[in-house]
PDB file of N, CA, C, O and CB in Angstrom:
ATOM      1  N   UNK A   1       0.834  -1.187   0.000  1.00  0.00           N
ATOM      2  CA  UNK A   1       0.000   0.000   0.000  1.00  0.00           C
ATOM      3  C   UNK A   1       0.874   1.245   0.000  1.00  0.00           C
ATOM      4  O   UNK A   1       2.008   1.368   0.464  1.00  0.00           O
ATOM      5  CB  UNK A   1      -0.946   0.001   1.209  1.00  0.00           C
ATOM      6  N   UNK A   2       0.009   2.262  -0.700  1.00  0.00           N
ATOM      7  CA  UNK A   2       1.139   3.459  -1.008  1.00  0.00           C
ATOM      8  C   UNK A   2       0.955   4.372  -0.125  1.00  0.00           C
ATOM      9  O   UNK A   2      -0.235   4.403   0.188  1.00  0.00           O
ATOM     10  CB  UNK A   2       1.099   4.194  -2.390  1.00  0.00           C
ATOM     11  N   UNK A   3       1.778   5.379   0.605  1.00  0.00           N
ATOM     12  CA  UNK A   3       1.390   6.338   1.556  1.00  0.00           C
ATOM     13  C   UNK A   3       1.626   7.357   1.261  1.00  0.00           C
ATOM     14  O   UNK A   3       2.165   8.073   2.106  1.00  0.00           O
ATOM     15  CB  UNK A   3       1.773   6.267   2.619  1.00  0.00           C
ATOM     16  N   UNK A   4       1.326   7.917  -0.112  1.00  0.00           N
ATOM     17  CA  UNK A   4       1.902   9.253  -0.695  1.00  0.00           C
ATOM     18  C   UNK A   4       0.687   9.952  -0.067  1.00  0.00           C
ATOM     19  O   UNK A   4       0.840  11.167   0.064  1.00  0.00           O
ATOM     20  CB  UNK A   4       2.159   9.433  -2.545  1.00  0.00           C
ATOM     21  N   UNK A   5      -0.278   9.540   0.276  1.00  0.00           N
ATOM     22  CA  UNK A   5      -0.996  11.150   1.217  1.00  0.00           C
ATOM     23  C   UNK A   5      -0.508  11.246   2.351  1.00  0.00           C
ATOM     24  O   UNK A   5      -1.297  11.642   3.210  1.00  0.00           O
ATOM     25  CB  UNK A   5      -2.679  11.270   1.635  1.00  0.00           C
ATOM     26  N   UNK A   6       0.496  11.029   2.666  1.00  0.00           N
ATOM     27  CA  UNK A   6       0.908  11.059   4.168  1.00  0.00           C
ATOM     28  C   UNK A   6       1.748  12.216   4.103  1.00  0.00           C
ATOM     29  O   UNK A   6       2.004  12.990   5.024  1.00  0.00           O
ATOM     30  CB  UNK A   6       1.700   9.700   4.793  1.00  0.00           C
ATOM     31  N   UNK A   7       2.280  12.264   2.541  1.00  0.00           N
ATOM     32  CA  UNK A   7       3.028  13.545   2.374  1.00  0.00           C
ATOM     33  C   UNK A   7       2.079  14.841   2.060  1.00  0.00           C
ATOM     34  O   UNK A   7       2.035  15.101   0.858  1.00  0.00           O
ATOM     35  CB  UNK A   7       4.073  13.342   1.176  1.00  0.00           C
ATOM     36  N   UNK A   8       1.344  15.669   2.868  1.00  0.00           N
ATOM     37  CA  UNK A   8       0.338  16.798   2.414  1.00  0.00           C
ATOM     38  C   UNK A   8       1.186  17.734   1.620  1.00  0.00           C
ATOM     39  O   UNK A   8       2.395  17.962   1.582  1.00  0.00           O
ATOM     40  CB  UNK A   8      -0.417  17.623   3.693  1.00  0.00           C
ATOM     41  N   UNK A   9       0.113  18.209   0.985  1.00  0.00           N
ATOM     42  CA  UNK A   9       0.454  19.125  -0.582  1.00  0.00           C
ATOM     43  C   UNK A   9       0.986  20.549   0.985  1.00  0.00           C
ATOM     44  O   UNK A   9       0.633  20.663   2.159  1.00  0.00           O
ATOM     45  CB  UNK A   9      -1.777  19.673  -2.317  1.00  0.00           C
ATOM     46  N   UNK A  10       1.876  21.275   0.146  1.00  0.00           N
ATOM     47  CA  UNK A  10       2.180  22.502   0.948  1.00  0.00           C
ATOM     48  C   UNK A  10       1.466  23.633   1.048  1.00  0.00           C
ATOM     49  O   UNK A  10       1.725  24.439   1.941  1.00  0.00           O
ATOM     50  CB  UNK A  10       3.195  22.939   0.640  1.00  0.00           C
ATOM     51  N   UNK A  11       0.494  23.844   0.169  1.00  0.00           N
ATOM     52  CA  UNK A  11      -0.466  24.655  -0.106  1.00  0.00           C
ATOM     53  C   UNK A  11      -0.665  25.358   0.625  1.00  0.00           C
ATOM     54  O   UNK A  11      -1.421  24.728   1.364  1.00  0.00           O
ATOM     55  CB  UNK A  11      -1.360  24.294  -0.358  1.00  0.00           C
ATOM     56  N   UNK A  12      -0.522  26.573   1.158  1.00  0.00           N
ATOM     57  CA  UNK A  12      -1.242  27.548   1.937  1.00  0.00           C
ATOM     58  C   UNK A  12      -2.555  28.412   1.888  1.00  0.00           C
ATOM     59  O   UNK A  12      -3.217  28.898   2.805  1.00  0.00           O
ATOM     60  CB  UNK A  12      -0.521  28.252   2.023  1.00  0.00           C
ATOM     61  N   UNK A  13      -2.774  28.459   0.080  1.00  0.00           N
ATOM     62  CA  UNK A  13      -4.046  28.902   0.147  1.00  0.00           C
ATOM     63  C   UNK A  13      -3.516  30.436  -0.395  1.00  0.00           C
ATOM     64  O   UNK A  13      -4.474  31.064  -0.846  1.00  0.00           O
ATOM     65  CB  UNK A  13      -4.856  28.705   1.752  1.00  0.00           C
ATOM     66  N   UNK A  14      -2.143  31.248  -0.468  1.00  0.00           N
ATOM     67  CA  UNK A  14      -1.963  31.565  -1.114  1.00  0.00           C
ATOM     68  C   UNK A  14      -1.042  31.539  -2.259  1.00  0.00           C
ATOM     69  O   UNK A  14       0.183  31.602  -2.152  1.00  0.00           O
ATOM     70  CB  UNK A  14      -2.138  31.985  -0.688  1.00  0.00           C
ATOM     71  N   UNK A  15      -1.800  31.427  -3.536  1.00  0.00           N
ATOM     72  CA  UNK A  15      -1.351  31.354  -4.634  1.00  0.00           C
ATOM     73  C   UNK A  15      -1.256  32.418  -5.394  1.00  0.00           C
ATOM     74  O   UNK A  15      -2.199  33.046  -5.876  1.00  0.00           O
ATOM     75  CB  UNK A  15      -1.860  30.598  -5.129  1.00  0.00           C
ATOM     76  N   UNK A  16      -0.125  32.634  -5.512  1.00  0.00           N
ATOM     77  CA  UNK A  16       0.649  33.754  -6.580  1.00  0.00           C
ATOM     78  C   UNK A  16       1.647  33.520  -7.181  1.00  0.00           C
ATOM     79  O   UNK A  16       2.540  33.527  -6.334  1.00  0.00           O
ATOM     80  CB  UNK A  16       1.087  34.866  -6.105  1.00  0.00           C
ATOM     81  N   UNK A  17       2.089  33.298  -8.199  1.00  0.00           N
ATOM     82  CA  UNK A  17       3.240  32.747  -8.530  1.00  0.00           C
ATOM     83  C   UNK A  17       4.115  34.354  -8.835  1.00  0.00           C
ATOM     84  O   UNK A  17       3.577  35.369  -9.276  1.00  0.00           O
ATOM     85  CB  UNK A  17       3.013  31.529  -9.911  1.00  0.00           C
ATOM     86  N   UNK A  18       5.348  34.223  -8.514  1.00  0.00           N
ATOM     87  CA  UNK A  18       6.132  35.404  -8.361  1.00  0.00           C
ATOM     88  C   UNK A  18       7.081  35.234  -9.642  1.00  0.00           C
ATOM     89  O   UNK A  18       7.896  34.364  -9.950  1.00  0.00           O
ATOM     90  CB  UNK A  18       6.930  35.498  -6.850  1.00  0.00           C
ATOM     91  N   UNK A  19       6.565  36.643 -10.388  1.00  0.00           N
ATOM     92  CA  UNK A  19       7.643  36.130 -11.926  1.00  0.00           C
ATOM     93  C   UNK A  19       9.116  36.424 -11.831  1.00  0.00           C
ATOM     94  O   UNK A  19       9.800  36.414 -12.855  1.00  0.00           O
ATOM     95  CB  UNK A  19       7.224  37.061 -13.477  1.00  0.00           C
ATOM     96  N   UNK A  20       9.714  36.724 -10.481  1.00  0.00           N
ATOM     97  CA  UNK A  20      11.117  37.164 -10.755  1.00  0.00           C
ATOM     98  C   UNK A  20      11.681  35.457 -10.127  1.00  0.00           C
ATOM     99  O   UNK A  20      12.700  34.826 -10.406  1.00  0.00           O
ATOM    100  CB  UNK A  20      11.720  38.940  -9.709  1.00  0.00           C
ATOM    101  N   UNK A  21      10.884  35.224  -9.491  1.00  0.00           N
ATOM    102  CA  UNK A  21      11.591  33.400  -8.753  1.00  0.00           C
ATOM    103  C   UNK A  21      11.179  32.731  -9.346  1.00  0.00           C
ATOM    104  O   UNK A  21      12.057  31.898  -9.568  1.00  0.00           O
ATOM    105  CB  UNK A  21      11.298  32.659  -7.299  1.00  0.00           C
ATOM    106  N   UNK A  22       9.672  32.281 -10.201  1.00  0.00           N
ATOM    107  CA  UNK A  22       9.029  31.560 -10.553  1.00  0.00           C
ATOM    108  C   UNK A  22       8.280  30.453  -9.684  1.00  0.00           C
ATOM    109  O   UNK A  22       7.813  29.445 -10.215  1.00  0.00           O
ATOM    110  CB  UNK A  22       9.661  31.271 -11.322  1.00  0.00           C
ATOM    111  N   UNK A  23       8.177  30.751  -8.050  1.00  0.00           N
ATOM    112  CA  UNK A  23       7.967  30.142  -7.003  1.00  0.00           C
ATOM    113  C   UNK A  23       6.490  30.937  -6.629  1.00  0.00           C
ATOM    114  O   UNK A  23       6.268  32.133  -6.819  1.00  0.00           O
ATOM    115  CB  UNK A  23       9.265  30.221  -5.990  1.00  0.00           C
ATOM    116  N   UNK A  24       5.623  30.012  -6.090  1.00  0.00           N
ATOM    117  CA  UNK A  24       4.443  30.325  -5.131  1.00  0.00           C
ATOM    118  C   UNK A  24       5.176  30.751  -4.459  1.00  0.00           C
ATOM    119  O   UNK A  24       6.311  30.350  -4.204  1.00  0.00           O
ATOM    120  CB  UNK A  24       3.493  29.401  -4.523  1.00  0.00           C
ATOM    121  N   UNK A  25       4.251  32.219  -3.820  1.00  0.00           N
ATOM    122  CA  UNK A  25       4.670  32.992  -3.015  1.00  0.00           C
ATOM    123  C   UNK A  25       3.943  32.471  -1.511  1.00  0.00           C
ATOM    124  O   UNK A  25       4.067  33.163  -0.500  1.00  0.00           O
ATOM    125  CB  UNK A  25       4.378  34.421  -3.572  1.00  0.00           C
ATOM    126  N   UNK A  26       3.325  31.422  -1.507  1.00  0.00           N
ATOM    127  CA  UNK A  26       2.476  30.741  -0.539  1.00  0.00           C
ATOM    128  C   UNK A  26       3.472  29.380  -0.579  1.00  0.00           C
ATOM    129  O   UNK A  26       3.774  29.312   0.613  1.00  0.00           O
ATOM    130  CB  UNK A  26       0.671  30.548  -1.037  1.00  0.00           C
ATOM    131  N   UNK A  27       3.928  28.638  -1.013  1.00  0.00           N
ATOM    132  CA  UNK A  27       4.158  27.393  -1.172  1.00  0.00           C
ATOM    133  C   UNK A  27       5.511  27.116  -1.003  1.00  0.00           C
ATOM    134  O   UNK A  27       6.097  26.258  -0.342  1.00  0.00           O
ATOM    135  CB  UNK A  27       3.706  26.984  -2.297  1.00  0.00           C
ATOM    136  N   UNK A  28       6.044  28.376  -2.026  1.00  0.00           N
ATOM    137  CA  UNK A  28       7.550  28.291  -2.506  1.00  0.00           C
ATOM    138  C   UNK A  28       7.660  26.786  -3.424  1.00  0.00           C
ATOM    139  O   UNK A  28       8.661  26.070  -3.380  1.00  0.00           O
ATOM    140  CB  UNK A  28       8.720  28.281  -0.967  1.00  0.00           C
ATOM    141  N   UNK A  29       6.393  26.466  -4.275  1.00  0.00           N
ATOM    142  CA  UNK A  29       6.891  25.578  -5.302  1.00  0.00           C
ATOM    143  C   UNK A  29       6.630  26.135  -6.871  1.00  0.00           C
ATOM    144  O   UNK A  29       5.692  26.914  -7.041  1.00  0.00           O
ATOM    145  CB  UNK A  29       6.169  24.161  -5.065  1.00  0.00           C
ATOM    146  N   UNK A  30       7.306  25.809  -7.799  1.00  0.00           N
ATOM    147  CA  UNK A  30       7.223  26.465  -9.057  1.00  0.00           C
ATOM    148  C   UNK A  30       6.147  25.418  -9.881  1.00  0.00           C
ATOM    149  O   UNK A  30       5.908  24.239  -9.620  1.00  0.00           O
ATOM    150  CB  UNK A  30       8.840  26.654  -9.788  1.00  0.00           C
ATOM    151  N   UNK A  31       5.563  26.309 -11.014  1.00  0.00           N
ATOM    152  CA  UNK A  31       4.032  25.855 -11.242  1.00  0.00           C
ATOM    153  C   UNK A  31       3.925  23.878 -11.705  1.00  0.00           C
ATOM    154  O   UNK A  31       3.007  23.069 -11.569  1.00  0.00           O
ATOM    155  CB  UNK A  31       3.360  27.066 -12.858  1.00  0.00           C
ATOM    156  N   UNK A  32       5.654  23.715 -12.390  1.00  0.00           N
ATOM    157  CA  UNK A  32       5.443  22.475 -12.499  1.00  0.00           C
ATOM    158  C   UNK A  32       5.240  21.659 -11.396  1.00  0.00           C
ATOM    159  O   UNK A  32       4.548  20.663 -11.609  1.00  0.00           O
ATOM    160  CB  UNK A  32       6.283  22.063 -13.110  1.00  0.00           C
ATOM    161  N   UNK A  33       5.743  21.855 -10.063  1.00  0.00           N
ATOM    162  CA  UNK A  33       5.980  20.898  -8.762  1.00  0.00           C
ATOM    163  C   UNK A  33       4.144  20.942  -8.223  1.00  0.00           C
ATOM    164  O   UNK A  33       3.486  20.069  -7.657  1.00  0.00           O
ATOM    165  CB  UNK A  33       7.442  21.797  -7.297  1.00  0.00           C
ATOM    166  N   UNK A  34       3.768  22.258  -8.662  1.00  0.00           N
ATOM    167  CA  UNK A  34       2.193  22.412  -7.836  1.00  0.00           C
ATOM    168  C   UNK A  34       1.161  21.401  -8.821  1.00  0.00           C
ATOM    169  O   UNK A  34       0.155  20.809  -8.432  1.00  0.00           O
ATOM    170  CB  UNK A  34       1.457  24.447  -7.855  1.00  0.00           C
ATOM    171  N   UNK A  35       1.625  21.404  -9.921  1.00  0.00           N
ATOM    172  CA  UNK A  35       0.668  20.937 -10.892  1.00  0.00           C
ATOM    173  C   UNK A  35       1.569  18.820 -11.341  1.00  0.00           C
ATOM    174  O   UNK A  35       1.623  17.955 -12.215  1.00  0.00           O
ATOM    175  CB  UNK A  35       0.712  22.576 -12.627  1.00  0.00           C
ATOM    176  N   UNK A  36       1.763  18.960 -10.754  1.00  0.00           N
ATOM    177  CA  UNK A  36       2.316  17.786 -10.809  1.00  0.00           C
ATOM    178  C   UNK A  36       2.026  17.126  -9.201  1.00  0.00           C
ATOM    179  O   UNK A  36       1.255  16.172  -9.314  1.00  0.00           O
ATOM    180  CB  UNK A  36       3.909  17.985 -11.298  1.00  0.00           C
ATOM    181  N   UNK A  37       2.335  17.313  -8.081  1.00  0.00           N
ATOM    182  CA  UNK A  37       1.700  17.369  -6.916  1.00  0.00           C
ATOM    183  C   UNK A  37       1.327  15.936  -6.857  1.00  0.00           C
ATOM    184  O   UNK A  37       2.004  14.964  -6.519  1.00  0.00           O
ATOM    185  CB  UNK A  37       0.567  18.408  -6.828  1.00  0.00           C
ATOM    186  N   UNK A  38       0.193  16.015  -7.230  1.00  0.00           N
ATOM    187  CA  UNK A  38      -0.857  14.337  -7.474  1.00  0.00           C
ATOM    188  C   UNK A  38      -0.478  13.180  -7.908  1.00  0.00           C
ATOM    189  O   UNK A  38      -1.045  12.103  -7.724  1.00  0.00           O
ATOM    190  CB  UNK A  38      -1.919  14.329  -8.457  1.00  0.00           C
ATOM    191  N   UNK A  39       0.741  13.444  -8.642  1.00  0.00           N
ATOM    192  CA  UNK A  39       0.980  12.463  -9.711  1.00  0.00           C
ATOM    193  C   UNK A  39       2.228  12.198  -8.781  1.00  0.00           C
ATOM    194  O   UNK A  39       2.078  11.077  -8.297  1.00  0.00           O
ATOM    195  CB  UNK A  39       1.138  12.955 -11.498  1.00  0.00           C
ATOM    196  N   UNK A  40       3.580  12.866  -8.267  1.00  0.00           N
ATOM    197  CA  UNK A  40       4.485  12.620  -7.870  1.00  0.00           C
ATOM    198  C   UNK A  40       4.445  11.124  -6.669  1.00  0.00           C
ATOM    199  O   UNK A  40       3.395  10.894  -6.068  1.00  0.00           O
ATOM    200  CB  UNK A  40       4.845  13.932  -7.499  1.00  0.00           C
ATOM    201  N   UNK A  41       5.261  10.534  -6.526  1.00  0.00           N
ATOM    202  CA  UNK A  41       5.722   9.179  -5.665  1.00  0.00           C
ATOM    203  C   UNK A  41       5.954   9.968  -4.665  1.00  0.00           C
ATOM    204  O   UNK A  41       6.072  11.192  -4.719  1.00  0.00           O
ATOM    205  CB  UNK A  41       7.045   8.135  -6.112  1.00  0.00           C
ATOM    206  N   UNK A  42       6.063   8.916  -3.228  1.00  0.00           N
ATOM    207  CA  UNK A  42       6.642   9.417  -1.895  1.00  0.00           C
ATOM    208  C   UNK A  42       8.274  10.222  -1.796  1.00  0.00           C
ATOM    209  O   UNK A  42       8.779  10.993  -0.980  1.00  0.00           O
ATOM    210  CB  UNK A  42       6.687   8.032  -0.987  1.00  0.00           C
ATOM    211  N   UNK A  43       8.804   9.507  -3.235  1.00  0.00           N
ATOM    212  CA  UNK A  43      10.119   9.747  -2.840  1.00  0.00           C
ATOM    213  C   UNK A  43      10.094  11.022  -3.697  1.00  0.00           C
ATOM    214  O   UNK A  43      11.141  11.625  -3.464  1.00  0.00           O
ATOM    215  CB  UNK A  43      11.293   8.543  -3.132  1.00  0.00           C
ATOM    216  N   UNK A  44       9.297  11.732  -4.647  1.00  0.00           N
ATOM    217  CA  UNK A  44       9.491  12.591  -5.192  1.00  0.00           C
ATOM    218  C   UNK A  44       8.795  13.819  -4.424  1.00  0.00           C
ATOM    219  O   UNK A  44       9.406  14.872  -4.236  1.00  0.00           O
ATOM    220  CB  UNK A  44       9.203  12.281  -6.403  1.00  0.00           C
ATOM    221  N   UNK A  45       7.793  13.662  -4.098  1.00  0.00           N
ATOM    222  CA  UNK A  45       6.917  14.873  -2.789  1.00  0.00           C
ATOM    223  C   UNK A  45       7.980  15.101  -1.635  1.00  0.00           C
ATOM    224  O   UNK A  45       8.108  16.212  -1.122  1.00  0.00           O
ATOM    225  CB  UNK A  45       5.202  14.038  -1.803  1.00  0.00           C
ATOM    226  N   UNK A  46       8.743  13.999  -1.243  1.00  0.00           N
ATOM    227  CA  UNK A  46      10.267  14.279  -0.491  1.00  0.00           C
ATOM    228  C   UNK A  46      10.772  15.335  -0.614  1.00  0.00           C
ATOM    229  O   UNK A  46      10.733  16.433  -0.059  1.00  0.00           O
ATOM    230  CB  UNK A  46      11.344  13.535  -0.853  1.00  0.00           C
ATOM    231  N   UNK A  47      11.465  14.678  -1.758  1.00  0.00           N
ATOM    232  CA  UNK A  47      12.609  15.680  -2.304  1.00  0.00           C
ATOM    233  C   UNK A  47      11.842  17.282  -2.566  1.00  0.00           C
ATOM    234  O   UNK A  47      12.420  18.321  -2.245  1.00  0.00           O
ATOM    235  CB  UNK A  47      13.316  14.965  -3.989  1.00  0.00           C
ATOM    236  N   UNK A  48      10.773  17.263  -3.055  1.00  0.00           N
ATOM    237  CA  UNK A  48      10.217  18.563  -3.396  1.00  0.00           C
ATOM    238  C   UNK A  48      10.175  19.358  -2.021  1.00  0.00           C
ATOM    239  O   UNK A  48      10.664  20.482  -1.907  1.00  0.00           O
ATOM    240  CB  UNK A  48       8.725  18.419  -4.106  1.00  0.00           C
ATOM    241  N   UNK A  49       9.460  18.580  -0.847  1.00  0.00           N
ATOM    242  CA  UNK A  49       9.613  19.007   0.200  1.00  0.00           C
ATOM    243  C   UNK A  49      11.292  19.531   1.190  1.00  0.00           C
ATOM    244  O   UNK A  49      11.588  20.397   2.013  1.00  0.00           O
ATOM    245  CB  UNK A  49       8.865  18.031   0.631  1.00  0.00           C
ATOM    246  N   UNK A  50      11.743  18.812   0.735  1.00  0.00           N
ATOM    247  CA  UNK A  50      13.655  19.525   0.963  1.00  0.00           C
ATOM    248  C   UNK A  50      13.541  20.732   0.814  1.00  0.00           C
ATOM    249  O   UNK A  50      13.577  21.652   1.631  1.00  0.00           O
ATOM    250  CB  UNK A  50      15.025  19.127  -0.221  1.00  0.00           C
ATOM    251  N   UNK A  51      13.316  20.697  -0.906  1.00  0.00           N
ATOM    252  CA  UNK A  51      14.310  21.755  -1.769  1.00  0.00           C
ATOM    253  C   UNK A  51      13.168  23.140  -1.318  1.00  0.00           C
ATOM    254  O   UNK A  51      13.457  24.326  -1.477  1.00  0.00           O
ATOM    255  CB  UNK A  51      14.517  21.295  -4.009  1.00  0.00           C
ATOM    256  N   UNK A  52      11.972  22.673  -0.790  1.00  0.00           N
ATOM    257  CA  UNK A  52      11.147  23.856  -0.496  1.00  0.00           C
ATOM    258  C   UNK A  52      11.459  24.685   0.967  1.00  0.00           C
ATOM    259  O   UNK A  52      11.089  25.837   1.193  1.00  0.00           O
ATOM    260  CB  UNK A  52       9.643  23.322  -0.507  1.00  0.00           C
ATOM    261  N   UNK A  53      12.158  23.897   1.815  1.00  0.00           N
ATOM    262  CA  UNK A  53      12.700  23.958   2.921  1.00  0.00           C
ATOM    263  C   UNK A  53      14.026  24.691   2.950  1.00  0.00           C
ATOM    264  O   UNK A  53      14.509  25.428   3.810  1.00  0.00           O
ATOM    265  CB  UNK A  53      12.762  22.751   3.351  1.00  0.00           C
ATOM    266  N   UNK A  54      14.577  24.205   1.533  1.00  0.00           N
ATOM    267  CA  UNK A  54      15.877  25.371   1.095  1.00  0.00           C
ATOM    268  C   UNK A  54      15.233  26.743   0.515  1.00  0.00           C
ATOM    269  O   UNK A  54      15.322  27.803   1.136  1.00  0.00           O
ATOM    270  CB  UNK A  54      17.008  24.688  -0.316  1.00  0.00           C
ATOM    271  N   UNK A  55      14.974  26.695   0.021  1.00  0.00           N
ATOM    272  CA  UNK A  55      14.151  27.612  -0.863  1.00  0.00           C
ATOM    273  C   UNK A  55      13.901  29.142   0.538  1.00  0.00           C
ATOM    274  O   UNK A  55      14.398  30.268   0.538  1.00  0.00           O
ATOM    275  CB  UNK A  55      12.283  26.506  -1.523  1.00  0.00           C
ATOM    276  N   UNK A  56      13.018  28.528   1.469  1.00  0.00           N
ATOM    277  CA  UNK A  56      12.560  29.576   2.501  1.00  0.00           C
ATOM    278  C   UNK A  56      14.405  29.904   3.076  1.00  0.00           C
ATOM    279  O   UNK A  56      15.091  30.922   3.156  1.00  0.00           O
ATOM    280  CB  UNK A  56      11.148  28.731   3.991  1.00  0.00           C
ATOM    281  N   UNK A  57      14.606  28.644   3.332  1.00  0.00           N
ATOM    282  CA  UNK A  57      15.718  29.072   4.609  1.00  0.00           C
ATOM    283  C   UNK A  57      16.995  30.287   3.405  1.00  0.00           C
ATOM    284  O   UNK A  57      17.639  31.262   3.792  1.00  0.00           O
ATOM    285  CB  UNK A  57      16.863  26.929   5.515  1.00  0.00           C
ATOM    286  N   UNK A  58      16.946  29.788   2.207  1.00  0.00           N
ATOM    287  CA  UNK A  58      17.775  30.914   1.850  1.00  0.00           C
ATOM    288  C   UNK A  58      17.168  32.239   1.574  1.00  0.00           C
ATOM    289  O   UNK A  58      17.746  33.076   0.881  1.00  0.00           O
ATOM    290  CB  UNK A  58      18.479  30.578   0.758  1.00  0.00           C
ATOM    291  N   UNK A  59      15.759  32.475   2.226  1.00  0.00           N
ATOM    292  CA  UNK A  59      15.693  33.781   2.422  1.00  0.00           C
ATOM    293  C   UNK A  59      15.139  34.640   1.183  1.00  0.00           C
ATOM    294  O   UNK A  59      14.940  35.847   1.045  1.00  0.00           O
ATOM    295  CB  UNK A  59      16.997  34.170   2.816  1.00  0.00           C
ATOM    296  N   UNK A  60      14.937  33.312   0.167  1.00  0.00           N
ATOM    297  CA  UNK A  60      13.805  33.669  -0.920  1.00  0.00           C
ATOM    298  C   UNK A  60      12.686  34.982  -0.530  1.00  0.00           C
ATOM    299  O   UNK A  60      11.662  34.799   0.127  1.00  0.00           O
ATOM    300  CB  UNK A  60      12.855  32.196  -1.116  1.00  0.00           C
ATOM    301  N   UNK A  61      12.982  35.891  -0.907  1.00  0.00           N
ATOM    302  CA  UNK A  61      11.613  36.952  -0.865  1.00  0.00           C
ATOM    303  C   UNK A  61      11.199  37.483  -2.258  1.00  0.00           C
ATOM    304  O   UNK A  61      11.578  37.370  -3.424  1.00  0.00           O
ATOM    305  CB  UNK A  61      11.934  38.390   0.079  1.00  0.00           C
ATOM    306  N   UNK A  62      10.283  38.085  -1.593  1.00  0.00           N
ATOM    307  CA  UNK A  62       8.756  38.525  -2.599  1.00  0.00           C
ATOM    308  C   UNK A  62       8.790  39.735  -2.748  1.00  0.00           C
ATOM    309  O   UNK A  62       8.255  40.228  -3.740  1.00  0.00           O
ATOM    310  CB  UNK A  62       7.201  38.273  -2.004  1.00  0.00           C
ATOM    311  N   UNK A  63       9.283  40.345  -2.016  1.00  0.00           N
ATOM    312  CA  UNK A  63       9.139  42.048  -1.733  1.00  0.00           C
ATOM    313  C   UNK A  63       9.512  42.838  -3.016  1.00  0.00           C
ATOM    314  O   UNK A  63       9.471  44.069  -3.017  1.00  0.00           O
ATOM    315  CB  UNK A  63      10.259  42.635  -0.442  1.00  0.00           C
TER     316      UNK A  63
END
């Protein structure tokens, strides 16, 4: 049995995609990772989840 809902989508609810990063400004994922989401394996919602974790900690802004 597969447990890829165990990995929840990051979604915050706001969606904006920011054209200078190409990242949700809610999510910090770029439109392919959001729209792909459903389809991705445990080990790929992972990794997306990392690199989204890098993404904030280097301080990615919107401003």
């Amino acid at each position: 049995m597969s447990n890829v809902e165990d990995i929840v989508s990051p979604c915050i609810g706001v969606c904006t995609l920011n054209d200078a990063t190409g990242f949700c400004q809610g999510c910090y994922r770029t439109i392919e990772e959001i729209r792909e989401w459903w389809n991705m394996s445990d080990e790929a919602r992972a990794k997306t989840m990392g690199e989204l974790d890098q993404r904030m900690a280097d301080g990615t802004s919107f401003d």
